[in-house]
C-alpha positions in Angstrom: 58.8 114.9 124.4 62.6 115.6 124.0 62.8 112.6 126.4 61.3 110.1 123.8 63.0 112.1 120.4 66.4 111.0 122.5 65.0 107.7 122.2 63.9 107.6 118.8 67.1 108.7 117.9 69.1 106.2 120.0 67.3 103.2 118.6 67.4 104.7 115.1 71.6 104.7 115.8 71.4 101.1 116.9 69.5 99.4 114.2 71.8 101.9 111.5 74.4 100.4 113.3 73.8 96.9 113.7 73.0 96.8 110.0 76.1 98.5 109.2 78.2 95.6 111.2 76.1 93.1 109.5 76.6 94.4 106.1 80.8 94.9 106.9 81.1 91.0 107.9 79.3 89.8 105.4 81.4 92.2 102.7 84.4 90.8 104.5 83.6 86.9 103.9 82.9 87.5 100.7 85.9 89.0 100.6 88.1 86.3 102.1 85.9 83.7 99.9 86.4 85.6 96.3 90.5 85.7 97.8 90.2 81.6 98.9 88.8 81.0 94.8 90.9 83.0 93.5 94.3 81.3 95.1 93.1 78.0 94.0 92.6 78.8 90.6 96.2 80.5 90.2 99.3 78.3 90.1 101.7 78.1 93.4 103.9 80.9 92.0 100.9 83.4 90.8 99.4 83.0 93.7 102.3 83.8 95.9 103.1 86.9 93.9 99.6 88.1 94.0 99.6 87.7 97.7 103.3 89.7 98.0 102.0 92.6 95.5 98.4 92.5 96.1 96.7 92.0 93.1 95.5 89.3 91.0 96.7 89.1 88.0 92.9 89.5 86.7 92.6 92.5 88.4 96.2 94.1 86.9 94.9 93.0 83.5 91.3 94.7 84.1 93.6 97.8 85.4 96.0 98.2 82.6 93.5 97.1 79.7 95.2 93.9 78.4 93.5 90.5 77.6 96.9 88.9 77.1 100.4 88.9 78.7 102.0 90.6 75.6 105.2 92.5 77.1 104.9 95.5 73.8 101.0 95.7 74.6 101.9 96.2 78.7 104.6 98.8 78.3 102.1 101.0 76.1 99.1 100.9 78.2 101.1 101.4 81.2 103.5 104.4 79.5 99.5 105.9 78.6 97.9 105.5 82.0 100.9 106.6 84.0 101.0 109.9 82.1 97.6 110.3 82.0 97.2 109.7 86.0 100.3 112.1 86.7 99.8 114.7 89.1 101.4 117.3 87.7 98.1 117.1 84.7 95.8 117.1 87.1 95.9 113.0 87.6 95.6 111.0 91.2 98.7 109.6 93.0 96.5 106.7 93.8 95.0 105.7 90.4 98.9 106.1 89.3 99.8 103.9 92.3 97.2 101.3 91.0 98.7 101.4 87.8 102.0 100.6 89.0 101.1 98.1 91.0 99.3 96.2 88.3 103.0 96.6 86.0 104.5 94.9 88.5 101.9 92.0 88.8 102.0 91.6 85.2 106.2 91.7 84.7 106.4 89.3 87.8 103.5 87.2 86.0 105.9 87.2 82.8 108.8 86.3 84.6 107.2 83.4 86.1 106.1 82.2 83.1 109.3 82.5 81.3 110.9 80.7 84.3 108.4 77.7 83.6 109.1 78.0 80.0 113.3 77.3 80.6 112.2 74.2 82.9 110.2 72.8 80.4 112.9 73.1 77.6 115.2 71.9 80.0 113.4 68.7 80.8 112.7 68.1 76.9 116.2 68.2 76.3 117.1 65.1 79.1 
C-alpha cells in the first residue's frame, strides 16, 4: 500500500509540475509579446530608455499616479510616495525602489521630449 501512495504521490508531482512549466512559458511569451507591443508603440528614444531603466513609461505613470508628463505634478507625487514608502515609517525598500525607478523613467521621458522640442524649433527657424 505505501508502495502505490509513493506512486500516487510521484505522478501527482509530475502533472503539478508539468503544469507549472506550462503555465511559466506561456507567462513568459506573453511577456516577451506585451514587451515586443510595447517597443513598437514607443518612439526610438522611449523605447531605448525604457529598456536601459526598465520600465515603460505607462507603467512609471501607473506607479507614480500621473496621467500627464507635468514636471510640478511628478515631483509631488514622488516627494509623497517616497516618504510614505520609507523604511524608517514602517514602508518597503522595494515599493520605494519602484518609485524611484519610475522618477527616473519619467525625467528621462521629459528630457527626451524637451530634446525633440529644440530640434523642432531649430528646423523651424532654417
Amino acid at each position: 500500500q505505501a508502495k502505490y501512495l509513493a506512486q500516487i504521490i510521484l505522478v501527482g508531482a509530475q502533472v503539478v509540475g508539468r503544469a507549472f512549466m506550462r503555465a511559466l512559458r506561456q507567462e513568459f511569451a506573453a511577456s516577451r509579446a506585451a514587451a515586443d507591443a510595447r517597443g513598437r508603440s514607443e518612439r526610438p528614444q522611449s523605447a531605448a530608455a525604457s529598456r536601459i531603466i526598465g520600465i515603460s513609461l505607462q507603467e512609471a505613470q501607473q506607479i507614480l499616479n500621473v496621467s500627464s508628463l507635468n514636471p510640478q505634478e511628478i515631483q509631488k507625487n514622488y516627494d509623497h510616495l517616497f516618504k510614505v514608502n520609507d523604511k524608517s515609517v514602517g514602508g518597503s525598500f522595494y515599493l520605494q525602489s519602484k518609485v524611484v525607478r519610475a522618477k527616473e523613467r519619467l525625467d528621462e521621458e521629459l528630457r527626451i521630449q524637451a530634446k525633440g522640442d529644440k530640434e523642432k524649433e531649430r528646423k523651424a527657424e532654417t
